[in-house]
C-alpha positions in Angstrom: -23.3 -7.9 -4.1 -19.7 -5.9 -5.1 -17.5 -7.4 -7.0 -13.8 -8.4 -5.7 -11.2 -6.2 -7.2 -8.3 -7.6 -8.7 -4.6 -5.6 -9.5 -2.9 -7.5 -12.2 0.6 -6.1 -12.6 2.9 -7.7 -15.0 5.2 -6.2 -17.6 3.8 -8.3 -20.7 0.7 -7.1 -22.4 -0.5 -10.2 -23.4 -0.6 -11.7 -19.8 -2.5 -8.7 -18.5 -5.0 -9.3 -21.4 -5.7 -13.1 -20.6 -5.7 -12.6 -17.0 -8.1 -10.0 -17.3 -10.1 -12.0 -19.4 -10.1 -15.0 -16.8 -10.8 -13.3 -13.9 -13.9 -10.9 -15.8 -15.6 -14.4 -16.5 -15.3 -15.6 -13.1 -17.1 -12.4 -11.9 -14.1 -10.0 -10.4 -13.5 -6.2 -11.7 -9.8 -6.1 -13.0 -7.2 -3.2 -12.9 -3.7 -3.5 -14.3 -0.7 -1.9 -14.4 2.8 -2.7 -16.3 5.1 -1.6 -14.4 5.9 -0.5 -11.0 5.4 2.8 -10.5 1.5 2.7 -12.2 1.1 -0.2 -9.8 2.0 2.0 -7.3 -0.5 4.9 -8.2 -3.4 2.1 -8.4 -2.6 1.0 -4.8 -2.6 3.9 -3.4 -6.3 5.4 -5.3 -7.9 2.2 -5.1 -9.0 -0.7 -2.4 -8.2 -4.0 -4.0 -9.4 -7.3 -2.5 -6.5 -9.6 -4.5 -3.4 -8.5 -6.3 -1.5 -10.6 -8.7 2.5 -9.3 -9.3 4.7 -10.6 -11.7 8.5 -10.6 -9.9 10.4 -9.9 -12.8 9.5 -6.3 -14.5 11.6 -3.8 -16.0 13.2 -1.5 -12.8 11.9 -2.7 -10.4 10.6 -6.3 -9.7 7.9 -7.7 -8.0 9.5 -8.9 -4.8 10.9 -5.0 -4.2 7.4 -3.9 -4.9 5.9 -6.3 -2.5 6.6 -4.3 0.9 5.3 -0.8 -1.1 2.0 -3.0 -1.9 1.6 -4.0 1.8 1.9 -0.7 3.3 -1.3 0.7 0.6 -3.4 -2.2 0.8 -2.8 -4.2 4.3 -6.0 -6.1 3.0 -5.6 -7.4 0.1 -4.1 -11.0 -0.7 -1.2 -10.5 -2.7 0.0 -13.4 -5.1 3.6 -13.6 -6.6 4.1 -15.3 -10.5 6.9 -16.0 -12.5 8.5 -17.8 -15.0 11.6 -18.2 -14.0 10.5 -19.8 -9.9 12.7 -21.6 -7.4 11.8 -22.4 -3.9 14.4 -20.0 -2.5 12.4 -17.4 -4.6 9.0 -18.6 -3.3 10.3 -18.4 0.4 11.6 -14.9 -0.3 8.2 -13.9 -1.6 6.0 -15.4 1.4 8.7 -13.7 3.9 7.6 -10.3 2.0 4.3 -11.0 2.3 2.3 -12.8 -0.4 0.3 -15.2 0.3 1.4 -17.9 -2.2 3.5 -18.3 -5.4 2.3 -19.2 -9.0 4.8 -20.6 -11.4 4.2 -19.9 -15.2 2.8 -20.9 -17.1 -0.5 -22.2 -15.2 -4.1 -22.9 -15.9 -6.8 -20.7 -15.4 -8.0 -23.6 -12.9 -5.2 -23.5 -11.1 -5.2 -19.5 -10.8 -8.6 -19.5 -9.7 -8.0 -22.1 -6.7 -5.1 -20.1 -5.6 -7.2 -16.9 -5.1 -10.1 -19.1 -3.4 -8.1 -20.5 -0.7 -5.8 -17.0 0.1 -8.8 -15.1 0.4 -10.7 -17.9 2.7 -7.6 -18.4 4.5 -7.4 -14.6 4.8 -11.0 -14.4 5.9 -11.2 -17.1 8.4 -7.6 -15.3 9.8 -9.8 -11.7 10.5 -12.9 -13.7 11.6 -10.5 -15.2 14.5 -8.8 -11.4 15.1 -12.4 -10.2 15.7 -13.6 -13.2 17.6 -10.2 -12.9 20.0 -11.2 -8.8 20.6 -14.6 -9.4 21.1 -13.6 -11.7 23.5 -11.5 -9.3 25.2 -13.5 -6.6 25.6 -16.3 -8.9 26.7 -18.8 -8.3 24.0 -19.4 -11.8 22.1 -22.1 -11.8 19.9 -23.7 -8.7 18.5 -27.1 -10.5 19.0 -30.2 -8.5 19.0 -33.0 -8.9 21.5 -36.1 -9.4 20.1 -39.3 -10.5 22.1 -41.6 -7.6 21.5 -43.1 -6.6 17.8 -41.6 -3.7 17.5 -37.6 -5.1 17.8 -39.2 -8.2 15.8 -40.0 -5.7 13.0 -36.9 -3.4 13.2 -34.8 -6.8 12.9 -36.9 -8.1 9.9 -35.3 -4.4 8.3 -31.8 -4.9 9.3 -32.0 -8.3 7.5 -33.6 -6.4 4.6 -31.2 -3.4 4.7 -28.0 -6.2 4.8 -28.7 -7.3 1.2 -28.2 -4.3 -0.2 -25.6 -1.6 -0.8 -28.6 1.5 0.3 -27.8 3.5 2.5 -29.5 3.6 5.8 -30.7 6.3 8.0 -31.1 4.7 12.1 -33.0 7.3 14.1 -33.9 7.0 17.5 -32.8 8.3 21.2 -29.6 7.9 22.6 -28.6 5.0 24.0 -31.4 2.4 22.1 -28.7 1.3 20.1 -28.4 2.7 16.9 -24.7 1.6 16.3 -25.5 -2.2 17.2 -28.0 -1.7 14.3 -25.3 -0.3 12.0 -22.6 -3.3 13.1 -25.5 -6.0 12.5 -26.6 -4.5 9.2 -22.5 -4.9 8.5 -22.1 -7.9 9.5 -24.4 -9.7 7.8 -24.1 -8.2 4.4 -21.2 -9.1 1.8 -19.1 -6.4 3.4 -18.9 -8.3 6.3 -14.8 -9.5 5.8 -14.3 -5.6 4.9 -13.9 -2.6 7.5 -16.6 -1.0 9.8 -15.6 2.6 10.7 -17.5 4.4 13.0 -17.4 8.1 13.5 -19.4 10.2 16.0 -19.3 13.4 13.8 -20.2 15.5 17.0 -17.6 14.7 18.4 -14.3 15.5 15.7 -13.2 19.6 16.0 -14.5 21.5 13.7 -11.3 22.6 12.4 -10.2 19.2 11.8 -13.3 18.0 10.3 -12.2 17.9 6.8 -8.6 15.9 7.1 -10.5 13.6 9.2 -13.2 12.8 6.4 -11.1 12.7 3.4 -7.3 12.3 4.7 -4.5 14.8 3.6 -1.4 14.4 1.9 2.1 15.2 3.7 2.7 19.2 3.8 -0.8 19.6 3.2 -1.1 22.2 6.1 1.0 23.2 9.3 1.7 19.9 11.3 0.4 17.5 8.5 4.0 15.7 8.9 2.3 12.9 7.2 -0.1 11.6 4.8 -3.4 10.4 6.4 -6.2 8.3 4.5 -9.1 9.7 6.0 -12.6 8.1 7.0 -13.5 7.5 3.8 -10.7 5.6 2.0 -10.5 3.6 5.7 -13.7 2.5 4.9 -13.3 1.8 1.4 -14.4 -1.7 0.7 -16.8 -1.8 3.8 -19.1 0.3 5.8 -18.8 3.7 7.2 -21.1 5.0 10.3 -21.8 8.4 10.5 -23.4 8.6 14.2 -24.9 12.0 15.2 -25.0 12.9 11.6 -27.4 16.0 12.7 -23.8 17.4 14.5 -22.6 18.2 10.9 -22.3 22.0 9.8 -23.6 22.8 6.4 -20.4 23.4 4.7 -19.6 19.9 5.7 -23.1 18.5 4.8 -22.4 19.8 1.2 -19.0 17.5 1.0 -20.8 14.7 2.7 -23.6 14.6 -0.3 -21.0 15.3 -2.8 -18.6 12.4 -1.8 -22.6 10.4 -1.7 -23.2 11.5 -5.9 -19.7 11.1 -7.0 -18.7 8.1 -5.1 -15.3 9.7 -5.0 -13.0 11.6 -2.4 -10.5 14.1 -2.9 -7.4 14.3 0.2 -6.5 18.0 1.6 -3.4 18.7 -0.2 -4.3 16.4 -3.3 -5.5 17.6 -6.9 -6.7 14.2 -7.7 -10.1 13.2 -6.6 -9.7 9.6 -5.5 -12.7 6.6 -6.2 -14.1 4.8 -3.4 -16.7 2.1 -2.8 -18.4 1.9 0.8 -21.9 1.9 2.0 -22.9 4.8 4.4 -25.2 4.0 7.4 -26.0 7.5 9.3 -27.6 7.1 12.7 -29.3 10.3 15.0 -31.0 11.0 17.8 -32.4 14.4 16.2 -35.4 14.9 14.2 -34.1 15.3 11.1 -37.5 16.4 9.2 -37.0 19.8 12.0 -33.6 20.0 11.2 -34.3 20.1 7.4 -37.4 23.1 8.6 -35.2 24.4 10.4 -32.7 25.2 7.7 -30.2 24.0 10.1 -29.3 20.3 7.6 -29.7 20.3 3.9 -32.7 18.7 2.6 -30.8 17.3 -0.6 -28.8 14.9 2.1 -31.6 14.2 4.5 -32.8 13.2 1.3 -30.0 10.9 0.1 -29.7 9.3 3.6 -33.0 9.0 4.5 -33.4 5.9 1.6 -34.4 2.9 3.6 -35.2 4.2 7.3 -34.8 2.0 10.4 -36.4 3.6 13.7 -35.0 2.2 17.1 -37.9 2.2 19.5 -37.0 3.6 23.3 -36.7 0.6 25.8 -39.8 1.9 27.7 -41.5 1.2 24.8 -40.6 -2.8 24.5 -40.0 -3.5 27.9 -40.9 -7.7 26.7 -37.2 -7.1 25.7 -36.2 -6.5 28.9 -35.5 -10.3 30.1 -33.4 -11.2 27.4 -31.6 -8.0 27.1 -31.0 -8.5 31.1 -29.7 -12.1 30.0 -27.5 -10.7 27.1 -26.0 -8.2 28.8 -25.0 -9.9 32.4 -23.2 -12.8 30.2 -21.3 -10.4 28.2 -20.7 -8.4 31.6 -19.8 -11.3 33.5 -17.1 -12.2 31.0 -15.5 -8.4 31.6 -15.7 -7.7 35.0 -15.3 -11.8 36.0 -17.2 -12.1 38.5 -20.8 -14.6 37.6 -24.2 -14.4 39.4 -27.5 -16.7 38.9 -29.8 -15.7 36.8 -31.9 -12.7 37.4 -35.6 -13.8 39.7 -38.6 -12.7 38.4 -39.2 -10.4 40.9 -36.3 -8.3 40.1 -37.2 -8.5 36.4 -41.0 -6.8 37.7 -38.4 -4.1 39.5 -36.7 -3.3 36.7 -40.0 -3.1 34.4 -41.2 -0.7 36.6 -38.4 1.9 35.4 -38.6 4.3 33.0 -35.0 4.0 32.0 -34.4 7.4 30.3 -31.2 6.0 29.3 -32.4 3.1 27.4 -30.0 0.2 27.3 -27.2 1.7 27.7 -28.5 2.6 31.0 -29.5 -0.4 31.8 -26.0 -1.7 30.3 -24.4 0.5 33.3 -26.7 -0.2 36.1 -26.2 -4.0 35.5 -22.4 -3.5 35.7 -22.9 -1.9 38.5 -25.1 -4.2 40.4 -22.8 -7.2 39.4 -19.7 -5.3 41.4 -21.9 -4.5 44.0 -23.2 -8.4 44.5 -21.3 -9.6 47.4 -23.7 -13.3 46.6 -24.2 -14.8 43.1 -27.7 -13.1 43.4 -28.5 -9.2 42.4 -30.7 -7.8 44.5 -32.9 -4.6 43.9 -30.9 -2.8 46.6 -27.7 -3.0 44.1 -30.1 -0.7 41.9 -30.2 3.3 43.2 -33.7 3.7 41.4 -35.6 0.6 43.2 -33.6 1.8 46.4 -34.6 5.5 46.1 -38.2 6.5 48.2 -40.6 7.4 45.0 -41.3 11.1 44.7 -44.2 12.4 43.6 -44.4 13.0 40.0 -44.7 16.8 38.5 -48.1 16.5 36.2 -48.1 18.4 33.5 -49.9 22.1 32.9 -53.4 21.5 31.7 -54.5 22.9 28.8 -57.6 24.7 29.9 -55.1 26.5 32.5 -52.6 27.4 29.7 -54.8 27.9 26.4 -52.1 29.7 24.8 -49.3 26.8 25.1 -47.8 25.9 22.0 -45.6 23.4 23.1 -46.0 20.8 20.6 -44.6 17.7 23.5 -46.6 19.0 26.4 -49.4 18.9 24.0 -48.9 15.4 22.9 -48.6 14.6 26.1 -52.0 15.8 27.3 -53.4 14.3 24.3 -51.3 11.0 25.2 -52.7 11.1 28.9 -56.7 12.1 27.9 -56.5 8.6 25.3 -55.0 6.2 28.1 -57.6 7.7 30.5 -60.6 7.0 27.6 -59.6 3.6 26.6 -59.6 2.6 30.4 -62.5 4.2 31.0 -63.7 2.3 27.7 -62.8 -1.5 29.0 -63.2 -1.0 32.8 -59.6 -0.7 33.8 -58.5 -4.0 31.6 -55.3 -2.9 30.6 -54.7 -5.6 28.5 -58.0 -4.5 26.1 -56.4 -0.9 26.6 -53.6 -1.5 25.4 -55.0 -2.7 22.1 -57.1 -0.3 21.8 -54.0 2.1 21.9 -52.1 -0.1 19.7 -49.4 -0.3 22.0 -48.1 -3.1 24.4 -49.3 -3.7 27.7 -46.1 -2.9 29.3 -45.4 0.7 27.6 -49.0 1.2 28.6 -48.1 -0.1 32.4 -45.2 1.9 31.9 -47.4 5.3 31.0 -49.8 4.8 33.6 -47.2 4.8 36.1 -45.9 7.9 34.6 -49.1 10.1 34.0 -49.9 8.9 37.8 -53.1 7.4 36.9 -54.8 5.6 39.7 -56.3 2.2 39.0 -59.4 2.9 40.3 -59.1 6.7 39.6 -63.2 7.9 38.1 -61.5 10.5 36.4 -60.6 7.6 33.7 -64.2 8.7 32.4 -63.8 12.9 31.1 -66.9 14.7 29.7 -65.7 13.1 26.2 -65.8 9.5 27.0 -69.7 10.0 27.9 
């Protein structure tokens, strides 16, 4: 678990000292400054969770430093001391944004009880901001539905991966999820109170790349009017999600994996390299092991990012999901579009099983939305669904083998090979799917799902080839 970060800015030497001491033993990393303009510097290299100010310093006190200290850390709990305190002077200090006022001397007790409740009140305050746009954009819970083995396992490694500060590589295809993964690994870590900050790095100009990454200072280039943080120090203190990290070039690759060794970030425009703390989750829907092959991403970065892998299976491949993720979804739809239906019959749910849903949930995210403005009743209906409506066309099979010896396509390959085991292990238990699908080591609705694909007919004698004998 990080340690808290605590500014401690007072003019006197000897208070610095014993507050520093204090707050070491109670387990918090200390900075401190003496006088304004250090403070200053501190604020504006480093993310602190707490800041104590003295009000009375040499040039300038602590209540005309207070709005300075706001604008760089907008996070942090800020607590006012002095010696010399009146209640006028502890209503000017609240108005300016601290969160309470110490009067000196006081015990380290009383220090200590001060920080607890600002920070709790602090984090119950962000708890309720998140909770109210949640409930706006009609998301609620980040829950994860989990009824097959696979989700069951891939949940068991987001609560693993939340423990520590590793960074995580999500792969899988787009739309499965992947930054639901990164949120829930967030959330349930000790960064939780601290930023998220996503990124699609596909999707940021290639021009702009850099500033966007690690800020810029004002006059740093031709319209940089004014100084910008960047992604990093956003996230500084929290998490940072690099989705469609495959998108990056290799010039940035070779920043990413320096800013991963150093722990540090330098702003366009700044000669000052500037620490940082956050955990990087990277998420992609590429196979990053070609990439790598392919010379097309560094292998020193998959390296660093591939530490503790969590793979996102394809909804065609846990379609036992499917009825809670149908439940999930419609309540959190139902609370955006407001409009409510009953729950979804099992025949529908057989409907929807039968799809191959190439757009994993967030197609099924989109076709539920669309079904619910289409329901004229509280009921959906398979009609409100263009792929149940839609006449079934025949499927294209793919090339066989013996008719294309020389193909080298690696997927049609796998595929043949895919088709030739289903066919062998039905042949093998008489058409019992169920024993199939053990046999195949995958569930019985992918395998349903497969069979439907390949075109295999249940009673087809072909199940049994010349290698099944």
């Amino acid at each position: 678990m990080s340690k808290q970060r605590v500014l401690i800015i007072d003019d006197e030497e000897g208070i610095r000292s014993s507050l520093s001491i204090i707050l070491a033993d109670e387990g918090f990393d200390t900075r401190v400054a003496g006088d304004a303009e250090s403070a200053l510097e501190a604020a504006r290299s480093e993310r602190f969770a707490v800041v104590l100010c003295d009000v009375r310093m040499p040039r300038r006190g602590g209540l005309e430093l207070l709005p300075e200290l706001r604008a760089s850390l907008p996070d942090a709990v800020v607590l006012v001391m002095s010696a010399y305190g009146d209640t006028e002077q502890a209503i000017q200090a609240v108005q300016a944004g601290a969160a309470d006022y110490l009067a000196k001397p006081f015990q380290a007790e009383e220090l200590l009880l001060a920080i607890r409740k600002a920070t709790e009140r602090q984090r119950l305050e962000r708890e309720n901001r998140q909770m109210r746009r949640e409930l706006a954009a009609g998301r609620g819970p980040r829950a994860l539905a989990a009824a097959s083995e696979s989700m069951k396992e891939v949940l068991h490694l987001v609560e693993k991966a939340s423990e520590y500060k590793t960074t995580v590589l999500i792969t899988g295809e787009s739309g499965v999820g992947k930054e639901i993964i990164a949120r829930t690994i967030h959330d349930l870590s000790d960064r939780a109170s601290e930023a998220f900050v996503a990124v699609n790095c596909g999707a940021i100009p290639e021009t702009l790349i850099e500033s966007e990454f690690f800020g810029h200072v004002k006059g740093a280039f031709t319209g940089a009017n004014e100084s910008k943080p960047g992604l990093f120090r956003e996230a500084n203190g929290g998490t940072l999600f690099l989705d469609e990290i495959g998108e990056l070039s290799l010039a940035m690759q070779v920043k990413l994996l320096r800013v991963l060794q150093e722990e540090e970030v330098r702003p366009v425009g700044k000669p000052k390299a500037m620490k940082i703390d956050i955990r990087i989750i990277a998420a992609t829907a590429r196979e990053l092991e070609d990439e790598v092959e392919a010379e097309r991403f560094r292998a020193d970065l998959f390296y660093r990012l591939n530490v503790f892998r969590v793979r996102v299976p394809p909804l065609r491949e846990r379609l036992e999901d499917l009825p809670l993720l149908v439940d999930q979804l419609l309540r959190a739809l139902s609370a955006r579009v407001g409009k409510s239906v009953a729950p979804v019959s099992r025949e529908l749910l057989d409907v929807l099983q039968q799809h191959a849903w190439p757009g994993n949930v967030r197609e099924l995210e989109n076709s539920l939305e669309r079904a619910l403005i289409l329901a004229s009743q509280d009921q959906l209906e398979a009609s409100h669904f263009p792929f149940a409506a839609a006449p079934a066309r025949a499927r294209p099979q793919p090339p066989s083998a013996e008719n294309d010896p020389d193909a080298l396509s690696i997927k049609q390959q796998t595929r043949l090979l895919e088709e030739r085991l289903i066919r062998r292990a039905l042949a093998k238990t008489k058409g019992n799917r169920t024993k199939a699908s053990r046999i195949l080591e995958i569930s019985a609705r992918a395998l349903q799902y497969k069979i439907k694909e390949y075109g295999i007919e249940p009673l087809n004698p072909s199940y049994i080839d010349s290698d099944s004998n």
